[in-house]
C-alpha positions in Angstrom: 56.7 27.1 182.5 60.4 25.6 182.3 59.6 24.7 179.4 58.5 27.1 177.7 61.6 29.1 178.9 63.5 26.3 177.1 61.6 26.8 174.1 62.3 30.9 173.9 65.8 30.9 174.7 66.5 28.0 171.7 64.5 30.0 169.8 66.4 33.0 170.1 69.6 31.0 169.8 68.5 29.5 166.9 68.1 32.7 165.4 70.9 34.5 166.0 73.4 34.7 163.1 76.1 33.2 163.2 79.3 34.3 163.5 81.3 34.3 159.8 84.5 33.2 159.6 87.3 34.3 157.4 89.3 32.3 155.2 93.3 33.9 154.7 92.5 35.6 152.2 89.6 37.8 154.2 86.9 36.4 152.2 84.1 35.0 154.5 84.8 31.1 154.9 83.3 28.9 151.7 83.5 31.4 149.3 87.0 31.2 147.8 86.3 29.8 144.6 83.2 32.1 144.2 85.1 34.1 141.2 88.0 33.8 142.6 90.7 33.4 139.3 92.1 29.7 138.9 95.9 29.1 139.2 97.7 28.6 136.7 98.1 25.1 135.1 101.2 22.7 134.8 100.9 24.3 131.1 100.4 27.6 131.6 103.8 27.3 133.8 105.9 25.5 131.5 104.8 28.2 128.7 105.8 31.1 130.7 109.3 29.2 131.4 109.7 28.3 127.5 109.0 32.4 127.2 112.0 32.7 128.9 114.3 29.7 127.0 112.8 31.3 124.0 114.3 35.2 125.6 117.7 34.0 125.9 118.0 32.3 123.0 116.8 35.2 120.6 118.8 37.3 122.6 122.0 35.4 122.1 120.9 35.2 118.1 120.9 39.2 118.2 117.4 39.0 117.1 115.5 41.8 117.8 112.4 40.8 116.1 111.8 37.5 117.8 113.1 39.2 120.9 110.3 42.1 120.4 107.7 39.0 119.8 107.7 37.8 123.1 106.2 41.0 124.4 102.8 42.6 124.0 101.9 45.4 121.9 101.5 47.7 125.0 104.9 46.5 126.9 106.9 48.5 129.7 110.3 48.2 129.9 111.4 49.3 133.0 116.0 48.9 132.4 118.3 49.7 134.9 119.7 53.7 134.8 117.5 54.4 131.9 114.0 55.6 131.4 110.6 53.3 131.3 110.0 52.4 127.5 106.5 51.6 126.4 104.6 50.3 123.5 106.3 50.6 119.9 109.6 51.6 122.0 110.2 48.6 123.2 111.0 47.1 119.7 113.5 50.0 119.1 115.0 49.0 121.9 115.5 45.6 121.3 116.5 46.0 117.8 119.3 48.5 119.2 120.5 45.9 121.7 120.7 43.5 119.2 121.9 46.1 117.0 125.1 46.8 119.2 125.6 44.0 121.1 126.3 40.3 120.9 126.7 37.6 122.4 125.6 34.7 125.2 122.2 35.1 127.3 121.2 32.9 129.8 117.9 33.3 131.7 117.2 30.9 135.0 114.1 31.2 136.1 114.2 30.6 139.8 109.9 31.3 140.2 106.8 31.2 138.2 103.5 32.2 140.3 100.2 33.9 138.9 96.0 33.5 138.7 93.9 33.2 135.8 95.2 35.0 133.2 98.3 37.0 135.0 101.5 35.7 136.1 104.8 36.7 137.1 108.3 34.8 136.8 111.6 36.1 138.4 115.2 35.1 137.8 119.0 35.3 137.5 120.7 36.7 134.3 124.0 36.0 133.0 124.9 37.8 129.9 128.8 38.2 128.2 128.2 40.7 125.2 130.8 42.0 122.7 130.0 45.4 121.3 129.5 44.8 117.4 132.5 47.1 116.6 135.4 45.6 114.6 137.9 44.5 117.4 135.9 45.1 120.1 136.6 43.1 123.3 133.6 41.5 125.3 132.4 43.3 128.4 132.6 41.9 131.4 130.1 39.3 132.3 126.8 41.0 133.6 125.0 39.0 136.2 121.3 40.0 137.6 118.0 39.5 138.1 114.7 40.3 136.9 111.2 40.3 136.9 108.6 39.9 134.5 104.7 39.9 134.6 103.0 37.9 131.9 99.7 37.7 130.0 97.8 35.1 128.9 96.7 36.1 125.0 93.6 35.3 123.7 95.5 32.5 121.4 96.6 31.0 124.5 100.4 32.1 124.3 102.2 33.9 127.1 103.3 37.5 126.5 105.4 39.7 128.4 103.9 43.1 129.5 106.4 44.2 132.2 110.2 43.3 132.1 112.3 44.8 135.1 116.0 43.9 135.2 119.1 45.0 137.3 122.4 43.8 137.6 124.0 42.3 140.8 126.9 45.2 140.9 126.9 48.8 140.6 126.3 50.5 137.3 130.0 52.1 136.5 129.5 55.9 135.4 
């Protein structure tokens, strides 16, 4: 009779679920690659860092049009003290920048993080324009930060689809 006691009670264990475990990012335990998206490559993070090297350089050229480039078609501009620009916009802008402005752009990217085709990359700006005004003096030196989510294109580039920047000090009125 013990045994047969035994016998039920590791039956009944044996068919008791177990108990799932969750993995830190609350998927049950084993199944983090099931569709999750891969991280991005060496590649894929030295692209989005050359998108930035290329930024500051067209930037510092005053070119608007390789500036505009390095976004998509549907980009969102989001400046400091100004409204969001989307789309089309965001070409106009940057040719106005250009347009008004010149001078050095540098861009250090401090982070590059993303998954599968999205990514982000933050930094520190430094930027000493001169308005493009006969006998204009440079502005003071701006220095900031920003923010900018990428996407991977179907021909494997990087393209910028939200740019947020803001300087360290107060905007003067």
């Amino acid at each position: 009779m013990r045994n047969v006691m035994l016998l039920a009670v590791l039956t009944l264990a044996a068919c008791q679920a177990t108990p799932k475990t969750e993995s830190a990012g609350g998927r049950p335990a084993g199944e983090e690659s099931a569709g999750a998206p891969t991280p991005l490559s060496a590649d894929d993070e030295a692209a989005i860092r050359a998108v930035d090297v290329e930024w500051a350089r067209t930037a510092s050229a005053g070119n608007g049009k390789a500036l505009t480039a390095l976004y998509s078609s549907d980009a969102t501009l989001l400046p400091p003290s100004d409204a969001i620009v989307k789309g089309e916009a965001v070409g106009k802008y940057n040719e106005a920048m250009t347009g008004d402005f010149s001078g050095p752009t540098e861009l250090t990217t401090t982070a590059v993080e993303g998954r599968g085709d999205l990514a982000y990359a933050v930094g520190i700006y430094r930027a000493t324009l001169t308005p493009k005004k006969t006998g204009a003096k440079p502005l003071p030196t701006e220095v900031g930060k920003y923010l900018e989510v990428l996407k991977k294109q179907s021909d494997g580039s990087w393209k910028i689809v939200y740019d947020m920047w803001s300087p360290d000090a107060p905007l003067k009125q």
